[in-house]
C-alpha positions in Angstrom: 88.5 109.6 85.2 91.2 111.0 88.0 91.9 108.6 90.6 94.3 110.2 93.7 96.9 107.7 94.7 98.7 107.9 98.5 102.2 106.9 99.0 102.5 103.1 100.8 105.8 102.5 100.6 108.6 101.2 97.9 111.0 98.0 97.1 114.2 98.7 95.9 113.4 99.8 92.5 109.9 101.3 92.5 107.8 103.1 94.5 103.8 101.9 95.4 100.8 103.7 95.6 97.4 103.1 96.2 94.0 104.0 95.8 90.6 103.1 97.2 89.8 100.1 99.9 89.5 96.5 99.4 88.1 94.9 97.1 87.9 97.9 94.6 91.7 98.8 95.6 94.3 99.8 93.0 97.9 99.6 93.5 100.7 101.3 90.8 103.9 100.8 91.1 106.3 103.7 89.4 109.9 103.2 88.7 112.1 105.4 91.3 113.7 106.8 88.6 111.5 108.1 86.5 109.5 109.2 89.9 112.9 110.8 90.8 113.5 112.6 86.8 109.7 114.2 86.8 110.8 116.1 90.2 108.0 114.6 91.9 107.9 113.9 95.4 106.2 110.7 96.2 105.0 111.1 100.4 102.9 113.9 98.9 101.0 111.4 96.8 100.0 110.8 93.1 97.4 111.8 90.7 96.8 109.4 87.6 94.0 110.6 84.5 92.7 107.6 83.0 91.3 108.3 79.2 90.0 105.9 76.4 93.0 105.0 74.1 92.3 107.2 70.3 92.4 105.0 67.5 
C-alpha cells in the first residue's frame, strides 16, 4: 500500500503530515531530525509504503 502524505505544519521537535480527509485521515508525525539527516525536504511532501510485517 503507498499512501502520499502533504506537509501541515510542525511543533518544535517534529514535523506532521497528513493524508486523506476526515474520518479516514491519517496524520504522522516524523522527528525533525531524522527528517533533516535523510536530506528530505518536508513542504514537498512525504511518501510512506505500508507492507505486512515477515515473520
Amino acid at each position: 500500500m503507498k499512501i502520499n502524505f502533504e506537509y501541515k505544519t510542525e511543533t518544535k521537535t517534529c514535523y506532521r503530515f497528513e493524508a486523506g480527509e476526515r474520518p479516514e485521515q491519517i496524520t504522522i508525525y516524523l522527528k525533525k531530525k531524522q527528517v533533516d539527516e535523510a536530506g528530505i525536504n518536508p513542504q514537498k511532501g512525504i511518501t510512506a509504503y505500508i507492507e505486512q510485517k515477515e515473520d
